[in-house]
C-alpha positions in Angstrom: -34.3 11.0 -4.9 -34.7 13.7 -7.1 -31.3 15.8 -8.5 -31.7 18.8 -6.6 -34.0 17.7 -3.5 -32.0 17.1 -0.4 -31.8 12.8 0.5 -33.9 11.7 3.1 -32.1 10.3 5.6 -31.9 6.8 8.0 -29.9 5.8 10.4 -29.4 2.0 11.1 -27.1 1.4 13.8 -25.1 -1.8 13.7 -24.4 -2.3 17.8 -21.6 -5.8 17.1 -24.1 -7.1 20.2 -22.8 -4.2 22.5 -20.0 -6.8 23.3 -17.2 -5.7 21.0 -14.4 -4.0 22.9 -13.8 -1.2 20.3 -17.9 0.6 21.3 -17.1 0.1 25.1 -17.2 3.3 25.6 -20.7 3.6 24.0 -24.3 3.9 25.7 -26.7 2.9 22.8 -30.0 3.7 24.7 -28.4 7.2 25.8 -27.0 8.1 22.1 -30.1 6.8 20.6 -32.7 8.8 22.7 -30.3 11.6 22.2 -30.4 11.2 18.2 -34.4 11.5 18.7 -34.6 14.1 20.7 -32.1 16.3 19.4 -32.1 15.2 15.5 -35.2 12.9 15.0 -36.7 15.7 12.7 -34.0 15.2 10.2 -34.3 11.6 9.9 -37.3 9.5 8.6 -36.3 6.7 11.2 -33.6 4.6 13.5 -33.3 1.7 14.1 -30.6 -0.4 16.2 -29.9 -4.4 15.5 -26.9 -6.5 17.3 -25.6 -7.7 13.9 -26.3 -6.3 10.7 -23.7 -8.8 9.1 -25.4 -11.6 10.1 -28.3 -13.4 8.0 -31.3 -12.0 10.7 -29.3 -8.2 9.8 -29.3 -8.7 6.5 -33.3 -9.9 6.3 -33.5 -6.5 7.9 -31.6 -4.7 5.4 -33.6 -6.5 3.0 -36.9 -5.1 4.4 -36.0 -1.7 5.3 -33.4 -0.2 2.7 -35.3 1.5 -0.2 -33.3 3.5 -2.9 -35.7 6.7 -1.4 -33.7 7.0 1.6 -30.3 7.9 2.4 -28.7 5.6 4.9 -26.3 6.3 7.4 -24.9 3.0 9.0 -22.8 3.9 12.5 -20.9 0.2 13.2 -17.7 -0.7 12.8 -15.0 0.9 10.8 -16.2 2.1 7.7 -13.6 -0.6 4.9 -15.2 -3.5 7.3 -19.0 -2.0 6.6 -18.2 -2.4 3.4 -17.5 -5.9 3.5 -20.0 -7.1 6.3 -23.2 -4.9 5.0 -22.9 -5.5 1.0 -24.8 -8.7 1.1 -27.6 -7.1 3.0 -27.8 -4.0 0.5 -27.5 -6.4 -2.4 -30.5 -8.3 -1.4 -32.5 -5.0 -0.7 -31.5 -4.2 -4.5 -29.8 -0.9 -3.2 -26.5 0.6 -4.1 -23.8 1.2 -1.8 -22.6 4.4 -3.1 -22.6 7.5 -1.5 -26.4 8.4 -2.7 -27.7 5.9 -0.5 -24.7 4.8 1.6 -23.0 6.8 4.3 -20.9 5.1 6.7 -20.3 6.1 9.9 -17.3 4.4 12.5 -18.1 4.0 15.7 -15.0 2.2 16.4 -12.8 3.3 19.7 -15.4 6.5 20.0 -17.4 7.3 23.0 -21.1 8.7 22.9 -20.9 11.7 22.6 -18.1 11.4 19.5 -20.5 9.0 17.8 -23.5 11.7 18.5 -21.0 14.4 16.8 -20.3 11.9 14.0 -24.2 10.9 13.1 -24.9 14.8 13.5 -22.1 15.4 10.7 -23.1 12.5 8.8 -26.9 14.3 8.2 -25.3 17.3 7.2 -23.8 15.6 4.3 -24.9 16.3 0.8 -25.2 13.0 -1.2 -22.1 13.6 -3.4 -19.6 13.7 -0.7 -17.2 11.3 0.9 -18.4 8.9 4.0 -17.7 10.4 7.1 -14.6 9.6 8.5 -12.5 9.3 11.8 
């Protein structure tokens, strides 16, 4: 990424297997086909796995994080992303600071508060602060 042009952005949704009672309150398919219709031109791509802490997550993370993207990671409180996803940035070879990292919580939020979140979250200039709750 070059000083003054704007990051290009990604979002890779962590979904804790749809089963963890803080994203109850979250339709994935309706947030995600929202996110494309409503923002996909901001965004180079999405993509939504059940466990990006786990090894098959972090092979992911390995394949698809590049240091030319921006990524914006909705899952789980923000201080846990930062201990579940820095194996998986590690083994891309990608830094988790706020150039290429922007975490996004999900936790205790309902669709539409996510959407609002991610929609914040590509409005962010790559020198500011993670997005919080």
């Amino acid at each position: 990424m070059g000083a003054t042009d704007p990051p290009r952005k990604a979002l890779l949704f962590c979904t804790c297997s749809g089963a963890c009672p803080s994203m109850e309150k979250i339709d994935f398919w309706e947030l995600a086909e929202r996110i494309r219709l409503e923002l996909g031109d901001r965004i180079e791509f999405m993509a939504l796995h059940p466990r990006l802490c786990e090894e098959d997550g972090e092979r992911l993370m390995q394949r698809i994080l590049t240091d030319t993207l921006q990524f914006i990671t909705p899952a789980c409180a923000e201080k846990r992303q930062e201990k579940l996803l820095r194996d998986g940035f590690a083994k891309a070879g990608v830094p988790m600071d706020p150039t290429h990292w922007i975490p996004v919580s999900m936790a205790q939020e309902d669709t539409n508060a996510v959407f609002e979140k991610v929609k914040a979250a590509l409005g962010t200039a790559v020198t500011t602060a993670p997005v919080r709750a």
